[in-house]
C-alpha positions as CSV (number, residue, x, y, z in Angstrom):
1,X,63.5,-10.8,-36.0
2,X,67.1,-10.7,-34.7
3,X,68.4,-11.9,-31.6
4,X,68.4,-8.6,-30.6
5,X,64.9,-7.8,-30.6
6,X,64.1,-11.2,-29.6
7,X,66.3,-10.4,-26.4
8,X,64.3,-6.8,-26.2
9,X,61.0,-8.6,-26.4
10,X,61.7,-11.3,-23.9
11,X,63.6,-8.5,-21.2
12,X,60.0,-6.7,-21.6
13,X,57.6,-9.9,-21.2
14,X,59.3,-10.3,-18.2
15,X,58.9,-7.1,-16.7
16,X,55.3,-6.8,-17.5
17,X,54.3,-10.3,-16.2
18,X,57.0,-9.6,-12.8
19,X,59.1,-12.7,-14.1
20,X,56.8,-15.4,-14.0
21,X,58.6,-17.3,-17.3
22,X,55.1,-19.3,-18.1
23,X,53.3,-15.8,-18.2
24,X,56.0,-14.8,-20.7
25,X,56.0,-17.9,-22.8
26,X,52.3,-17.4,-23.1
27,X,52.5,-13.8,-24.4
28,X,54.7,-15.4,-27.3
29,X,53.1,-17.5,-30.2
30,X,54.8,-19.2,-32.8
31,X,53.8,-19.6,-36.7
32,X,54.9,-21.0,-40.0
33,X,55.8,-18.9,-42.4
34,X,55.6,-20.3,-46.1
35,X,57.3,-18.7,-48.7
36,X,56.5,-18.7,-52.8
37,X,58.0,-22.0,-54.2
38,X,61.2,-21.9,-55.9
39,X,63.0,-19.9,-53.0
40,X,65.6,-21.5,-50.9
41,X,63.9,-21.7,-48.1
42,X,60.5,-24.1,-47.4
43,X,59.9,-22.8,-43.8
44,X,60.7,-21.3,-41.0
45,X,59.5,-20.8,-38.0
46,X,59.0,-17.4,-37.0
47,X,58.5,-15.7,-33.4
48,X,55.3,-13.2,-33.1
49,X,54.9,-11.0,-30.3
50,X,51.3,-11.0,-28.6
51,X,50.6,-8.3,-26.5
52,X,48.6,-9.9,-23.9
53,X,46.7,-13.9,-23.9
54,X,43.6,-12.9,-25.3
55,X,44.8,-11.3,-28.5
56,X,46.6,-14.8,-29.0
57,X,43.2,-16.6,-28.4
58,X,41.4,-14.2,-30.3
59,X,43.5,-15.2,-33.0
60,X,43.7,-18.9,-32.8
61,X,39.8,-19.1,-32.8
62,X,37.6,-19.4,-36.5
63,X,34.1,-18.8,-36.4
64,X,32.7,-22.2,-37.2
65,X,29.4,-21.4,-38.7
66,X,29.3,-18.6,-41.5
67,X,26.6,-16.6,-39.6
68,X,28.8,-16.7,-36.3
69,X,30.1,-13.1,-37.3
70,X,26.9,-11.5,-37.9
71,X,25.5,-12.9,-34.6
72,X,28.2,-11.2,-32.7
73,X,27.6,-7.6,-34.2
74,X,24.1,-7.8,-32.9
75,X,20.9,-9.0,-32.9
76,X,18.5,-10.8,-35.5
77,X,15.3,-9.4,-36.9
78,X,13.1,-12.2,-35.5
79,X,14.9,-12.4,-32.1
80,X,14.1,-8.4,-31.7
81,X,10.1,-9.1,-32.7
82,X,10.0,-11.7,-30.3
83,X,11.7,-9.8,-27.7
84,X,9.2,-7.3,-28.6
85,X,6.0,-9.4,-28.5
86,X,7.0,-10.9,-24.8
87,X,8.0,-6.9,-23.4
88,X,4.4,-6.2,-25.1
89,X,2.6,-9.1,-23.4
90,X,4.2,-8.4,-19.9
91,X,3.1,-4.6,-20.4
92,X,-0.6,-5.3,-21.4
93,X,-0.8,-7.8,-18.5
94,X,0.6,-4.9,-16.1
95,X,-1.4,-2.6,-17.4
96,X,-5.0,-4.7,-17.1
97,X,-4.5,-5.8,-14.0
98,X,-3.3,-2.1,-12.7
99,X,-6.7,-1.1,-14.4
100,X,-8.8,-3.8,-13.0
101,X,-6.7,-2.8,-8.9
102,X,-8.0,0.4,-9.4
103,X,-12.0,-0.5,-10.5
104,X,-11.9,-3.0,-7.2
105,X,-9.7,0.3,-5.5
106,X,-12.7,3.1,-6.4
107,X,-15.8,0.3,-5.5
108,X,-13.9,-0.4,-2.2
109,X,-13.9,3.8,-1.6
110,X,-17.5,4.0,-2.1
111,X,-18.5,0.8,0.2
112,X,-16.5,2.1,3.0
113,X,-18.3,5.3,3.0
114,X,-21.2,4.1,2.6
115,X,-20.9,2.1,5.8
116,X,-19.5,4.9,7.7
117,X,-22.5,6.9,6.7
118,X,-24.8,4.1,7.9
119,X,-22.3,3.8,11.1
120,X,-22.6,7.8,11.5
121,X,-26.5,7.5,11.5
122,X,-26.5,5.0,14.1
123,X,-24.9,7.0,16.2
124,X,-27.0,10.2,16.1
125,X,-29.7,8.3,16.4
126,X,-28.3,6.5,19.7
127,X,-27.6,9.9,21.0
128,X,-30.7,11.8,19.4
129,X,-29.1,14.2,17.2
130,X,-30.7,12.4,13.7
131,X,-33.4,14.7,12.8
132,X,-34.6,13.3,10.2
133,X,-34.7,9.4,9.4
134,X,-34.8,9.5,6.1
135,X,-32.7,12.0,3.9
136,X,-29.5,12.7,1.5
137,X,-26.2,13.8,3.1
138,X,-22.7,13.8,0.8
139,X,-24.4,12.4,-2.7
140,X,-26.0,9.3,-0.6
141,X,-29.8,8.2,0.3
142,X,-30.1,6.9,3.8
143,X,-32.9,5.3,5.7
144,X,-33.1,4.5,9.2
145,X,-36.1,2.1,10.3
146,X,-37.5,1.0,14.1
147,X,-38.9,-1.5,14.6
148,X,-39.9,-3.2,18.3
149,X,-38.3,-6.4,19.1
150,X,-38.3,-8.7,22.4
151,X,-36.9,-8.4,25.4
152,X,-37.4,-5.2,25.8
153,X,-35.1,-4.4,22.8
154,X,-35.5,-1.9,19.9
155,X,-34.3,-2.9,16.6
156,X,-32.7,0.1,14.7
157,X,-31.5,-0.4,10.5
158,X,-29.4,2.5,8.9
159,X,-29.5,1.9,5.3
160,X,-27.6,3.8,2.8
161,X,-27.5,3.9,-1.0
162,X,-25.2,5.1,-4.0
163,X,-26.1,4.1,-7.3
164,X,-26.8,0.8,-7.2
165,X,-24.6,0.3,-3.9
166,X,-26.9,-0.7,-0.8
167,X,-25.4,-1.0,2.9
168,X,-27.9,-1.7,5.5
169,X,-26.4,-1.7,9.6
170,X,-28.3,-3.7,12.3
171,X,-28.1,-2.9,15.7
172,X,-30.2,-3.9,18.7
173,X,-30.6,-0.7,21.5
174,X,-32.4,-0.7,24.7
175,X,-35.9,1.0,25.0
């Protein structure tokens, strides 16, 4: 490199870096040159150009283990089959329990109606619209029992059944 271009370099460093003279003796790293024996020169130190810090670093820095330049193209055979098996757990988890929400979800659905119906039955009778006690309305059996209790007090169950679902309402009503 002649003075010249060593001038050029330097005039440049400073312009990209806005003069800061450490930022431009950081952009510059220095190396010893061998040459084949029997030449007249031993060594010299020679001035290299690096065109920003991390080129200079990236230089500098040896992979320590063999493998350390496989790992950094990607990943190993074993870490993407465990990766694997834990993405495969979470899902099967997620998708029981979503499973399992909806079951408790549908049985839920069918106990709420069937105390609406047995609510619903109470009140016709109350008000004298329930024709018949005992019947099906909507898919579901229903019962509704009398029975005399003190106090001058009538005791009135609705019962309602789906399946194997039962829901029985107790209410007391004056004579």
């Amino acid at each position: 490199m002649s003075r010249m271009d060593l001038i050029t370099a330097v005039g440049r460093a400073v312009f990209r870096s806005e003069g800061s003279l450490s930022a431009v003796l950081s952009l510059f790293r220095y190396s010893r040159e061998t040459h084949p024996q029997g030449s007249d020169s031993h060594g010299c130190l020679t001035l290299h150009f690096a065109k920003n810090r991390n080129e200079h670093r990236a230089r500098t820095l040896k992979p320590t283990l063999p493998t350390a330049e496989y790992r950094r193209k990607g990943f190993t055979l074993i870490e993407v089959l465990v990766a694997l098996a834990i993405v495969s757990g979470v899902f099967l988890m997620v998708l029981t329990s979503f499973s399992y929400h909806i079951d408790i979800f549908g049985r839920k659905k069918d106990s709420l109606r069937l105390v609406l119906q047995a609510k619903e039955n109470l009140y016709l009778y109350r008000t004298g619209k329930l024709i018949e006690l005992e019947g099906t309305k909507d898919g579901m059996e229903y019962e509704v029992k009398t029975e005399d209790a003190e106090y001058n007090l009538r005791k009135v169950t609705s019962t309602t059944r789906l399946g194997k679902d039962e829901t029985s309402l107790l209410v007391y009503m004056r004579k």
